[in-house]
SEDRENKOL-678312 format. One record per residue: residue number from 1; residue in three letters; z, x, y of N, C-alpha, C in turn. Coordinates in nm, 2 decimals, padded with zeros to 4 digits. Layout:
<sites>
SITE / nr / rest / n_up / n_east / n_north / ca_up / ca_east / ca_north / c_up / c_east / c_north
SITE / NUM / ALA / Z / X / Y / Z / X / Y / Z / X / Y
...
</sites>
This chain:
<sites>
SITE / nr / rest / n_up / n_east / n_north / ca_up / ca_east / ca_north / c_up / c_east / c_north
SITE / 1 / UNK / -02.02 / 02.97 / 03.74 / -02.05 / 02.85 / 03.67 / -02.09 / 02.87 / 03.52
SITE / 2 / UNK / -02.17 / 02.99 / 03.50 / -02.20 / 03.01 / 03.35 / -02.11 / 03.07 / 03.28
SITE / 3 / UNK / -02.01 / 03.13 / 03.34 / -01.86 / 03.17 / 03.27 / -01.82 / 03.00 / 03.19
SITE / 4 / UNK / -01.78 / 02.96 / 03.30 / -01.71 / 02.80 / 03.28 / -01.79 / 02.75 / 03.15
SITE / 5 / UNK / -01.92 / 02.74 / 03.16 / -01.99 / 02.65 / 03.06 / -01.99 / 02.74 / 02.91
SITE / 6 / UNK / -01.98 / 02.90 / 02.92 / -01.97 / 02.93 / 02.81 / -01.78 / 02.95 / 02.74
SITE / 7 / UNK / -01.68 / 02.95 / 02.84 / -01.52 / 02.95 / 02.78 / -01.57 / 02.79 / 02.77
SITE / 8 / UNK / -01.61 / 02.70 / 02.77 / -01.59 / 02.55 / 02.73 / -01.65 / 02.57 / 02.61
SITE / 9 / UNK / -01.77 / 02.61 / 02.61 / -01.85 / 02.63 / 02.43 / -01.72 / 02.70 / 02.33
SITE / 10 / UNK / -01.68 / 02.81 / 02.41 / -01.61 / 02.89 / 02.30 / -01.49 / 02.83 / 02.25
SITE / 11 / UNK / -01.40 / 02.69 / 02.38 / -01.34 / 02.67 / 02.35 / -01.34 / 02.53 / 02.25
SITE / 12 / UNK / -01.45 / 02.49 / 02.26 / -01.53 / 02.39 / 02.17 / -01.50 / 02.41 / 02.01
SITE / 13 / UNK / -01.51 / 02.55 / 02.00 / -01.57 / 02.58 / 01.87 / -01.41 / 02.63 / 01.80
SITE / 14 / UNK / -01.34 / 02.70 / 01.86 / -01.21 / 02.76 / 01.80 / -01.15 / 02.64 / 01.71
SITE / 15 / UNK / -01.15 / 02.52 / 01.77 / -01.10 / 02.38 / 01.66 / -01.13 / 02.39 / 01.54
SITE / 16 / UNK / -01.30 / 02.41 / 01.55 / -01.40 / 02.39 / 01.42 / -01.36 / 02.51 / 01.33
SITE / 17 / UNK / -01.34 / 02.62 / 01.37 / -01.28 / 02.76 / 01.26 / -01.16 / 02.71 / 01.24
SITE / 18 / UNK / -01.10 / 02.66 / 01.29 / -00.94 / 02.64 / 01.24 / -00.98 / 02.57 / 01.09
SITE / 19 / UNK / -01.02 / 02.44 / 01.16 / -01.07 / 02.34 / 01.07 / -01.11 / 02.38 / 00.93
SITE / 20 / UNK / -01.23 / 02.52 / 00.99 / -01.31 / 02.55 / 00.81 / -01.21 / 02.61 / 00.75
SITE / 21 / UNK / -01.14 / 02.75 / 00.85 / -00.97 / 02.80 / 00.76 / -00.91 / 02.75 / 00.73
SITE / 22 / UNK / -00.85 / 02.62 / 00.73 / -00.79 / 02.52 / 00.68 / -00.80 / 02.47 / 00.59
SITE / 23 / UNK / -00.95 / 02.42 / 00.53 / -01.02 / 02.32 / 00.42 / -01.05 / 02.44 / 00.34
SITE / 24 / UNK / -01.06 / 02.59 / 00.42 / -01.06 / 02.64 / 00.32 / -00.99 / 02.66 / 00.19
SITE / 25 / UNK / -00.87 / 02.70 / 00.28 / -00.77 / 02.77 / 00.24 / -00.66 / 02.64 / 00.17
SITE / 26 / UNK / -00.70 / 02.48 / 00.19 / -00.66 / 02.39 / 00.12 / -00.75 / 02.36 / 00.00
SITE / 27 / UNK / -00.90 / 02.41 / 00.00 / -00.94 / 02.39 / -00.16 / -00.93 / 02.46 / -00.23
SITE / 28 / UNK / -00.89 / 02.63 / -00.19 / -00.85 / 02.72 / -00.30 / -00.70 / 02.72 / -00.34
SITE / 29 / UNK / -00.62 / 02.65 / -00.27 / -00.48 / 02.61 / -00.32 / -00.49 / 02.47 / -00.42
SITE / 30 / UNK / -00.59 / 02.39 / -00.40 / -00.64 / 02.25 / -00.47 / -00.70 / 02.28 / -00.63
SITE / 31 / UNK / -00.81 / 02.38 / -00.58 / -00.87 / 02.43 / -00.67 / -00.78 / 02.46 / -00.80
SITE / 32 / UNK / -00.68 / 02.56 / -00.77 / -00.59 / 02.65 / -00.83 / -00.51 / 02.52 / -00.91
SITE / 33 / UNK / -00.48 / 02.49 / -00.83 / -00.33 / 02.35 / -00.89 / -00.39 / 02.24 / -01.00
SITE / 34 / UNK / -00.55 / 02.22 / -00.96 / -00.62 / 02.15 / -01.04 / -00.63 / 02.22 / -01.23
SITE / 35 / UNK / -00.66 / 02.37 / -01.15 / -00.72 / 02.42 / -01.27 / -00.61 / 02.46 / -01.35
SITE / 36 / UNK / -00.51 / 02.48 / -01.32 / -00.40 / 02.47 / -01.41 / -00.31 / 02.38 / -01.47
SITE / 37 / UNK / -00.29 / 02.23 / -01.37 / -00.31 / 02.16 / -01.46 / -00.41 / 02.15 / -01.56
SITE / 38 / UNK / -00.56 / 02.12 / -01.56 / -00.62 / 02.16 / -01.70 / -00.61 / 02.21 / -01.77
SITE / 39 / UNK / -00.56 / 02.34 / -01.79 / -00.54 / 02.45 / -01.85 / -00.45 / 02.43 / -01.92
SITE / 40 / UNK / -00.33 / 02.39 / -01.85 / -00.16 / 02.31 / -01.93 / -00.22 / 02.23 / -02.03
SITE / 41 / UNK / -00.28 / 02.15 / -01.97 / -00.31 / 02.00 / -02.02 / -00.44 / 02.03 / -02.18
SITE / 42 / UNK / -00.48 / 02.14 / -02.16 / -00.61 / 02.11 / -02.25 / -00.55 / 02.24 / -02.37
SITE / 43 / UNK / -00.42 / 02.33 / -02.32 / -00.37 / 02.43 / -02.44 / -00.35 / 02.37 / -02.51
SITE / 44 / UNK / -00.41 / 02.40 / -02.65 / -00.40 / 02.38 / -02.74 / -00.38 / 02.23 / -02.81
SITE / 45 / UNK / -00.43 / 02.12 / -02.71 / -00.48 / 02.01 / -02.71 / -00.59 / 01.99 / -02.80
SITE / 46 / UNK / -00.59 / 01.83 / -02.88 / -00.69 / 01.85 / -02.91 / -00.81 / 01.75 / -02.89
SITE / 47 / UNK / -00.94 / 01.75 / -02.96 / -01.04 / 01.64 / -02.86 / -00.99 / 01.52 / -02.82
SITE / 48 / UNK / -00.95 / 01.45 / -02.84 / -00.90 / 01.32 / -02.77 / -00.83 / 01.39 / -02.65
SITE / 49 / UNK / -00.72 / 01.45 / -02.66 / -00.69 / 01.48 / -02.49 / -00.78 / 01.59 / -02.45
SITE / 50 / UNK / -00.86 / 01.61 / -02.47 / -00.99 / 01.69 / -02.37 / -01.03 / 01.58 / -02.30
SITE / 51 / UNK / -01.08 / 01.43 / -02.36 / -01.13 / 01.42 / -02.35 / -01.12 / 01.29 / -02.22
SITE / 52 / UNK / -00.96 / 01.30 / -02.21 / -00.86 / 01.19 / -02.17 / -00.87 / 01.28 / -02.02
SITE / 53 / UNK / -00.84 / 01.42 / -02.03 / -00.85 / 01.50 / -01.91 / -00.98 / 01.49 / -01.84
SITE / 54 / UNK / -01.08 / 01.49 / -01.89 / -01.22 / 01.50 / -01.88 / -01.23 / 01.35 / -01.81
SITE / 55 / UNK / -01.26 / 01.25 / -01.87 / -01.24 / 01.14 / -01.82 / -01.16 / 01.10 / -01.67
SITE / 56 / UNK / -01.01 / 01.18 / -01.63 / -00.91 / 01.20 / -01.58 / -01.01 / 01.25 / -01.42
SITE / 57 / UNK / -01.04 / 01.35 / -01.43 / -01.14 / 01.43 / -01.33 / -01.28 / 01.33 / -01.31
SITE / 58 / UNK / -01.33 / 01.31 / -01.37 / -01.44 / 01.23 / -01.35 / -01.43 / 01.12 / -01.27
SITE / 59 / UNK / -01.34 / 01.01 / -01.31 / -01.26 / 00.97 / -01.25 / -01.21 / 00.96 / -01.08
SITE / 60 / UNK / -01.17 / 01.07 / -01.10 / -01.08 / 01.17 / -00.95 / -01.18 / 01.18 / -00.87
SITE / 61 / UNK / -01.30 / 01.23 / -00.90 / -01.37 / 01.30 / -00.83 / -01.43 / 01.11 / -00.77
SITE / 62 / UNK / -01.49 / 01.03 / -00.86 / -01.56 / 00.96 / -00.84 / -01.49 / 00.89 / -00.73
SITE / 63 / UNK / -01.32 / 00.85 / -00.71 / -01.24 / 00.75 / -00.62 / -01.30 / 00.84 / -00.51
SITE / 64 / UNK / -01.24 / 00.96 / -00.49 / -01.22 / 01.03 / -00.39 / -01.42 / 00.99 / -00.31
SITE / 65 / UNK / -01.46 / 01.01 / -00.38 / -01.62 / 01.03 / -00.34 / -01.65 / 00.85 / -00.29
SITE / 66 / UNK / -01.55 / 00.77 / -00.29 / -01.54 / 00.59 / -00.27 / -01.52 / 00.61 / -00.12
SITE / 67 / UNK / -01.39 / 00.68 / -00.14 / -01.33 / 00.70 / 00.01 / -01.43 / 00.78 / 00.12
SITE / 68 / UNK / -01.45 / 00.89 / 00.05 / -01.50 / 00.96 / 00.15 / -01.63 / 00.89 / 00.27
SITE / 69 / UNK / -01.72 / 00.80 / 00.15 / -01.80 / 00.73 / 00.19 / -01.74 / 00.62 / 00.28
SITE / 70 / UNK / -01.66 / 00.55 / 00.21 / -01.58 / 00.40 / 00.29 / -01.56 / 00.47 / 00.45
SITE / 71 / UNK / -01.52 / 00.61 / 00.49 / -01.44 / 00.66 / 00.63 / -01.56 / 00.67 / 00.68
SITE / 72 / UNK / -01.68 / 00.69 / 00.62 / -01.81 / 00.75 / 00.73 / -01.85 / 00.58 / 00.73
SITE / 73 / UNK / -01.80 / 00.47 / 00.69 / -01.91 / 00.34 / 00.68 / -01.81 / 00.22 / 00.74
SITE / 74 / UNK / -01.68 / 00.25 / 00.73 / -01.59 / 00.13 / 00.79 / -01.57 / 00.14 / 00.93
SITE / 75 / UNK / -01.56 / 00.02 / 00.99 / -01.59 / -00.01 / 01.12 / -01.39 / -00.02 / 01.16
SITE / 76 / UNK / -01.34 / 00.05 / 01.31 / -01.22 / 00.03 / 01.32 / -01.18 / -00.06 / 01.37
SITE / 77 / UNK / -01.25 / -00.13 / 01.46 / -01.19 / -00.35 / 01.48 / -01.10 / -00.36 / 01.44
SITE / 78 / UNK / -01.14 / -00.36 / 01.30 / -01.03 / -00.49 / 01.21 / -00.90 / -00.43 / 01.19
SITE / 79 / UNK / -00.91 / -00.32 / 01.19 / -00.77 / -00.22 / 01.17 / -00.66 / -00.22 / 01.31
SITE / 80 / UNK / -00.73 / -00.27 / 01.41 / -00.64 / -00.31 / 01.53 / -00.58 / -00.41 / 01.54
SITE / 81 / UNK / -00.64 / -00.50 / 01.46 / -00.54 / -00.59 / 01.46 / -00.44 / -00.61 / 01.35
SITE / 82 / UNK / -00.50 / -00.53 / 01.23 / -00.37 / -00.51 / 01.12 / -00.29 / -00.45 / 01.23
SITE / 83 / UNK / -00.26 / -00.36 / 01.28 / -00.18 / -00.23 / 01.34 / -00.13 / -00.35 / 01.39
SITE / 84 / UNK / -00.14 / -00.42 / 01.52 / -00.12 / -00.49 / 01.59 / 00.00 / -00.59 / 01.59
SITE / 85 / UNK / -00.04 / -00.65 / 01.41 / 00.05 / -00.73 / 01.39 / 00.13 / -00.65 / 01.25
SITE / 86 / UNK / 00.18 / -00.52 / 01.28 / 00.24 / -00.42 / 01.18 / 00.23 / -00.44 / 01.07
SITE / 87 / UNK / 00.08 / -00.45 / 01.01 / 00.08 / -00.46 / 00.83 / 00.07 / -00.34 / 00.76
SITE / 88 / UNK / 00.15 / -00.28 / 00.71 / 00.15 / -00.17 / 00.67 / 00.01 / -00.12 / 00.59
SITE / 89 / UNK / 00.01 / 00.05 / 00.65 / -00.12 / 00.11 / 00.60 / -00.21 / 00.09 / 00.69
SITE / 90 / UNK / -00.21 / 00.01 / 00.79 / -00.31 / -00.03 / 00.89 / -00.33 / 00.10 / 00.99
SITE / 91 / UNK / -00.19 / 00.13 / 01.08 / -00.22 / 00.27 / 01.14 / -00.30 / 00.39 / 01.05
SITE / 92 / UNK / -00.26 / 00.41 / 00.94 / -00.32 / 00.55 / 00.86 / -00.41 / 00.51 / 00.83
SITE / 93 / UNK / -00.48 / 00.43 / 00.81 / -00.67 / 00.33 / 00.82 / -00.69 / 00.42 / 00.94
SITE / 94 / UNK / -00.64 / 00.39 / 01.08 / -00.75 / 00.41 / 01.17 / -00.69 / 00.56 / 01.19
SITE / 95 / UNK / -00.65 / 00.62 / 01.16 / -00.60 / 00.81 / 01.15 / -00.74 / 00.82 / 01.07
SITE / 96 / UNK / -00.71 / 00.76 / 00.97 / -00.86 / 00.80 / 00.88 / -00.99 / 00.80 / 00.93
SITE / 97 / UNK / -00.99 / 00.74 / 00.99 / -01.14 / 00.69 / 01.08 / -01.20 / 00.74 / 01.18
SITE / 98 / UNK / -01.02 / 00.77 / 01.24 / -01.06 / 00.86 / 01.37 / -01.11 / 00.99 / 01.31
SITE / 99 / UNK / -01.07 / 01.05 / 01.20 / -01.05 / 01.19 / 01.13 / -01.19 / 01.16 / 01.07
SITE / 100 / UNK / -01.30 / 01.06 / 01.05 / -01.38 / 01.01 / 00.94 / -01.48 / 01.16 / 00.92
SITE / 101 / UNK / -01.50 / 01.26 / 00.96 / -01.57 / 01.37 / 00.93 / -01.50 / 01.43 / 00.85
SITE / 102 / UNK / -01.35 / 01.48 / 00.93 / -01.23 / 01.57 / 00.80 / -01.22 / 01.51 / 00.69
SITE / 103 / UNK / -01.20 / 01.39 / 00.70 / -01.18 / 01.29 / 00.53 / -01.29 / 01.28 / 00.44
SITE / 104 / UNK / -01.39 / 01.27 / 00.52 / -01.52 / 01.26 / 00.42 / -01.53 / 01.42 / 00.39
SITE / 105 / UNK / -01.53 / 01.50 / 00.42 / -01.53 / 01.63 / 00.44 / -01.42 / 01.68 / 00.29
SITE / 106 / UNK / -01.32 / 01.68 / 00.34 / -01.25 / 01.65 / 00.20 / -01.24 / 01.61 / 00.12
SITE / 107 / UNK / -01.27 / 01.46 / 00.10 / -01.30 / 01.38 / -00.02 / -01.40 / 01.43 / -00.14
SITE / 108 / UNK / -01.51 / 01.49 / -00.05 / -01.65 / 01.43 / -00.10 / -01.64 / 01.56 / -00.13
SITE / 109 / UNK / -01.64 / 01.69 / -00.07 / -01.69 / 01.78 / -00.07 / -01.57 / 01.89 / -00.13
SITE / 110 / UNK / -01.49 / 01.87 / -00.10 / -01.35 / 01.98 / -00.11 / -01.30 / 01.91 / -00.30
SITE / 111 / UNK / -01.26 / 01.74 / -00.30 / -01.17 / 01.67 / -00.40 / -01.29 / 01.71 / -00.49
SITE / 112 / UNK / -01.44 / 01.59 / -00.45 / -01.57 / 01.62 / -00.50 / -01.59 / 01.74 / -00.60
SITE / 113 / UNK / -01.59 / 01.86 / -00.52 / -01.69 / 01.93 / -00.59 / -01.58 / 02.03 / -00.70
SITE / 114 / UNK / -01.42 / 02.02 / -00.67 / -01.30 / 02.06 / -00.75 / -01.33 / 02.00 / -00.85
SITE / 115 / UNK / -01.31 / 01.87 / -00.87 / -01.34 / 01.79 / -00.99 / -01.46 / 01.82 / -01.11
SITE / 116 / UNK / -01.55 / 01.89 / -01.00 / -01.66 / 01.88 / -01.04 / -01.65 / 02.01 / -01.16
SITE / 117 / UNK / -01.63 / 02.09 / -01.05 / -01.62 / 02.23 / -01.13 / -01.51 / 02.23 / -01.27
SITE / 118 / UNK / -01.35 / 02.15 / -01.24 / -01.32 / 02.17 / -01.36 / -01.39 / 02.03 / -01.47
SITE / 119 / UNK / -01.44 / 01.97 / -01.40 / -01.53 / 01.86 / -01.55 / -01.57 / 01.97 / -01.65
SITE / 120 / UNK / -01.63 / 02.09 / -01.56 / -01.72 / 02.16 / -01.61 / -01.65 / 02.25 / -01.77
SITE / 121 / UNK / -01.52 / 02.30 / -01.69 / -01.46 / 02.41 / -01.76 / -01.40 / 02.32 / -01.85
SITE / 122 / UNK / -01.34 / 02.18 / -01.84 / -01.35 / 02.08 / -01.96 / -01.46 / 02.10 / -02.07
SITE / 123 / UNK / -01.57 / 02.05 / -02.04 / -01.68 / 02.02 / -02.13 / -01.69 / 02.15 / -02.17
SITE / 124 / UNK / -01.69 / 02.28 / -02.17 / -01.69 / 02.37 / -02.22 / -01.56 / 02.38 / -02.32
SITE / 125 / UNK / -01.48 / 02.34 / -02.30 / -01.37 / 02.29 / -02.39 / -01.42 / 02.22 / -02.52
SITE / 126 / UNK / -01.44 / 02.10 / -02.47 / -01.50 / 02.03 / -02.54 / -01.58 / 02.04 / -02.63
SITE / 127 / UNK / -01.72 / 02.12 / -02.59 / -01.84 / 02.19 / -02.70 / -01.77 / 02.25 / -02.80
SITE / 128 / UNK / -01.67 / 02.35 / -02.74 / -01.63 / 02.47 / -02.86 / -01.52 / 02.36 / -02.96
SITE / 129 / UNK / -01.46 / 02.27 / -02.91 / -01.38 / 02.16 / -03.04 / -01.46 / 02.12 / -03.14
SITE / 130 / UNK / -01.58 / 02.09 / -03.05 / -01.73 / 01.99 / -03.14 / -01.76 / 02.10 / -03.22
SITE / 131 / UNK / -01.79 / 02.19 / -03.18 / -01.86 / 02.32 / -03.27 / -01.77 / 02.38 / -03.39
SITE / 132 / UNK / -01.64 / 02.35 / -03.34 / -01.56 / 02.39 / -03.43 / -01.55 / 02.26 / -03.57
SITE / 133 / UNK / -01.52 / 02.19 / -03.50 / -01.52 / 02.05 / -03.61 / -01.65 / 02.02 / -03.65
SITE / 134 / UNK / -01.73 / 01.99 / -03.62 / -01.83 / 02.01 / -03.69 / -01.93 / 02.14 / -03.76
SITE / 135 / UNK / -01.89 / 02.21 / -03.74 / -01.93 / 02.37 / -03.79 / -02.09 / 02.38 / -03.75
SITE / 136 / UNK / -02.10 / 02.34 / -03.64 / -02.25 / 02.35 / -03.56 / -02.23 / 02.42 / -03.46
SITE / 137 / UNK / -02.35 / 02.56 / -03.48 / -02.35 / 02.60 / -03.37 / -02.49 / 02.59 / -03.29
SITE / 138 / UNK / -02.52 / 02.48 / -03.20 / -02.66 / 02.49 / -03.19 / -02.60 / 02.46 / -02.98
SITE / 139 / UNK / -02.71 / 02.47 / -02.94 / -02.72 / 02.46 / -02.77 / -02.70 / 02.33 / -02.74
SITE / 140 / UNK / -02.82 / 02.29 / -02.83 / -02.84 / 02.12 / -02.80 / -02.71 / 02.02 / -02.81
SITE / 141 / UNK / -02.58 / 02.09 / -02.90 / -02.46 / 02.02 / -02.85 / -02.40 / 02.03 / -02.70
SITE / 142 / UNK / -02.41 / 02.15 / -02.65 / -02.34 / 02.16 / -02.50 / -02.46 / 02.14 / -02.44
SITE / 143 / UNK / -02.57 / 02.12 / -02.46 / -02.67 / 02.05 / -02.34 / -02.65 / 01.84 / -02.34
SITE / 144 / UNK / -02.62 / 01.80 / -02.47 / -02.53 / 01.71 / -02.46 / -02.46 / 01.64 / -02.40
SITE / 145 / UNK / -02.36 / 01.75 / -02.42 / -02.23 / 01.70 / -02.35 / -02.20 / 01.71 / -02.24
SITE / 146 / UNK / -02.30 / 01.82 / -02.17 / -02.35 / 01.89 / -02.02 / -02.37 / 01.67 / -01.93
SITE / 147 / UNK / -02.47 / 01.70 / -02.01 / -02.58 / 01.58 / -01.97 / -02.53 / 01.47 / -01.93
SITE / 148 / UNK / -02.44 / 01.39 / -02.02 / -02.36 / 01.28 / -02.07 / -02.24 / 01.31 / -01.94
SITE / 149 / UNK / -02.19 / 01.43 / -01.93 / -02.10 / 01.42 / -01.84 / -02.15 / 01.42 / -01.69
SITE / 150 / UNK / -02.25 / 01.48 / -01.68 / -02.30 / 01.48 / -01.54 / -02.42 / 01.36 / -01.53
SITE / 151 / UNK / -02.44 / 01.27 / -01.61 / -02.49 / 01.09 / -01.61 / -02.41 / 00.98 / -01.55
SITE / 152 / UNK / -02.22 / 01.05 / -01.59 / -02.16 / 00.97 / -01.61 / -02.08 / 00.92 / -01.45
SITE / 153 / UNK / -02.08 / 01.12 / -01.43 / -02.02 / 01.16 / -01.27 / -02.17 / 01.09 / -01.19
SITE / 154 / UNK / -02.25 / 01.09 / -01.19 / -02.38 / 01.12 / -01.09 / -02.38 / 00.92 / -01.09
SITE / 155 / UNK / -02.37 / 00.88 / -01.21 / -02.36 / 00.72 / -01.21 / -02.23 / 00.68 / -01.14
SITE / 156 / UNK / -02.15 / 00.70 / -01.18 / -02.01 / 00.64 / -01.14 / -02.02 / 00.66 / -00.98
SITE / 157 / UNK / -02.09 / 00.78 / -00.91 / -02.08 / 00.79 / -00.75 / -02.18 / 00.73 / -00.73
SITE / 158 / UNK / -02.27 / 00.68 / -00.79 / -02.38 / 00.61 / -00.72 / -02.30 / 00.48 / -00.71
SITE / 159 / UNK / -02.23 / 00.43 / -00.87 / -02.20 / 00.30 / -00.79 / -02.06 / 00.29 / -00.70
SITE / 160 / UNK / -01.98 / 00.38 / -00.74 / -01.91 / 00.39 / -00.61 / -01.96 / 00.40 / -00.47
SITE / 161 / UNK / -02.06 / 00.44 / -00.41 / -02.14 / 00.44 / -00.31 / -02.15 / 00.29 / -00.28
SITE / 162 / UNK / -02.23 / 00.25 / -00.35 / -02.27 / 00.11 / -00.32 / -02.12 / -00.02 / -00.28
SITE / 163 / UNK / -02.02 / 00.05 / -00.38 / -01.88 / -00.02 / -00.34 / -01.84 / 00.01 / -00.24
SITE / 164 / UNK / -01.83 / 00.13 / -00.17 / -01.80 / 00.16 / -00.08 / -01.82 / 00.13 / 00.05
SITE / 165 / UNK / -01.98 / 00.13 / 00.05 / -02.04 / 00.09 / 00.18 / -02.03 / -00.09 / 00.17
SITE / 166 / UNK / -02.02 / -00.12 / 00.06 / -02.02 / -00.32 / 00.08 / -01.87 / -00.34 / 00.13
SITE / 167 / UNK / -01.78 / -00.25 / 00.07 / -01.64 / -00.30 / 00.07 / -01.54 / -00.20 / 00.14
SITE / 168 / UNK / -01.60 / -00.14 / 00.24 / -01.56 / -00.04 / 00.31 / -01.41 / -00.03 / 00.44
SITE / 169 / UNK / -01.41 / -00.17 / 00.44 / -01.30 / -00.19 / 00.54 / -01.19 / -00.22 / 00.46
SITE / 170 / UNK / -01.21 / -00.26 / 00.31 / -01.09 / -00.29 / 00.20 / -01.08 / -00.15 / 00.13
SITE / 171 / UNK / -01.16 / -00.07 / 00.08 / -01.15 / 00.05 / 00.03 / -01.07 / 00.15 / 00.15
SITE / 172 / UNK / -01.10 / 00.13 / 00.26 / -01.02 / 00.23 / 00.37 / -00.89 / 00.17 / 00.39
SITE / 173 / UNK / -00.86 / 00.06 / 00.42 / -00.70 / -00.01 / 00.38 / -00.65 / 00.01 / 00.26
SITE / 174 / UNK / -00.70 / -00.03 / 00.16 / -00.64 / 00.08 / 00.03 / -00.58 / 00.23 / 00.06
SITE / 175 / UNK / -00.71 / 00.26 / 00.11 / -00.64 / 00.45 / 00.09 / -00.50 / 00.45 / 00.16
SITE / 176 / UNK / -00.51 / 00.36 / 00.32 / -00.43 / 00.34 / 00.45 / -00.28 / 00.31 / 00.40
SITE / 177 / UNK / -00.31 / 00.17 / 00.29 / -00.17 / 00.15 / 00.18 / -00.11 / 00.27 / 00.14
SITE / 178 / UNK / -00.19 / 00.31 / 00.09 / -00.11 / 00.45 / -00.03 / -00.07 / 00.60 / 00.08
SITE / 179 / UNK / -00.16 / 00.60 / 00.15 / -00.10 / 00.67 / 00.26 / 00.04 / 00.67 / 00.32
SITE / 180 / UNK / 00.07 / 00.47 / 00.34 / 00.14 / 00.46 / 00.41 / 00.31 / 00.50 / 00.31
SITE / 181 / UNK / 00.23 / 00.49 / 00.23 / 00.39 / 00.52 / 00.10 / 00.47 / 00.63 / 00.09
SITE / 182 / UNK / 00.33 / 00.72 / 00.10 / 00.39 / 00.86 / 00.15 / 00.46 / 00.90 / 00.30
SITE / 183 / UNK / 00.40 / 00.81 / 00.39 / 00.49 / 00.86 / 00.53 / 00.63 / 00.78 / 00.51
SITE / 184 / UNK / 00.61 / 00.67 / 00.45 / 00.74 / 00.64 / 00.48 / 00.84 / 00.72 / 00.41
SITE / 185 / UNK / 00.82 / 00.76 / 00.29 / 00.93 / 00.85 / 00.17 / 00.96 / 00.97 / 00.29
SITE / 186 / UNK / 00.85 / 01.01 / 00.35 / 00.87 / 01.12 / 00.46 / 00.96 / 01.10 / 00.53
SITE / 187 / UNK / 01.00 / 01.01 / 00.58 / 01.05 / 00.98 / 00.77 / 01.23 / 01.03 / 00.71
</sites>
């Protein structure tokens, strides 16, 4: 009997490693693709597209961090009867929902914290343009620009948060829409 209960634990848990190798190994291929677009995007660019890119991620990070929240807070009811009466995007709503740990998991934490990091390698972009154009070299510019950018990210998810959890069954049909554009190009 304590064989049985411990091959069910172990077999419990093999999903969950899959899972982390997975999200692993999808945010260091995410990571990569992000950061080089930036890199493309910000060679030899000048402040205004730093700042377009910067904006761009902030942005990114903030929708993704809408969603992530909407999948842990939307209720799946209402998506049975989209499905029901075939309104598109309605099935990939409740894929989402059912998945609502993987998605939030992704969103929040994987898209999240990507964005996050290259905001970063942006704004360090950015100081050295400022420094340059203005022939200042002091700290208190990249503490700045540090600040202003992580005001802007830490605000935008707060009020994304609050959108999300008010408007959570329309923000998760949204994503379900755009989802659904992709499977069909697929089939």
């Amino acid at each position: 009997m304590s064989k049985e209960k411990g091959k069910k634990k172990n077999d419990g848990d093999a999903p969950q490693y899959r899972w982390i190798l997975r999200i692993f190994l999808i945010a260091v291929a995410l990571s990569a693709a992000l950061s080089l677009a930036s890199e493309s995007a910000l060679t030899g660019a000048g402040i205004a597209a730093a700042l377009l890119v910067l904006a761009g991620f902030i942005c990114l990070g903030i929708l993704f961090d809408i969603i992530g929240v909407a999948v842990t807070a939307a209720d799946e009811r209402p998506f049975h009867s989209m499905a029901a009466h075939k309104e598109p995007g309605a099935s990939e709503a409740i894929s989402l929902l059912r998945n609502a740990s993987h998605v939030s998991s992704f969103c929040n934490d994987v898209v999240g914290d990507i964005c996050g990091i290259v905001s970063g390698t942006t704004a360090a972009v950015i100081v050295v343009q400022l420094q340059q154009m203005l022939t200042v070299h002091t700290v208190l510019l990249s503490v700045g620009v540090t600040a202003l950018i992580s005001g802007l990210t830490i605000g935008g998810k707060a009020l994304g948060k609050t959108l999300a959890i008010n408007k959570s069954t329309r923000v998760v049909f949204l994503a379900g829409r755009f989802l659904h554009i992709f499977h069909r190009f697929s089939k």
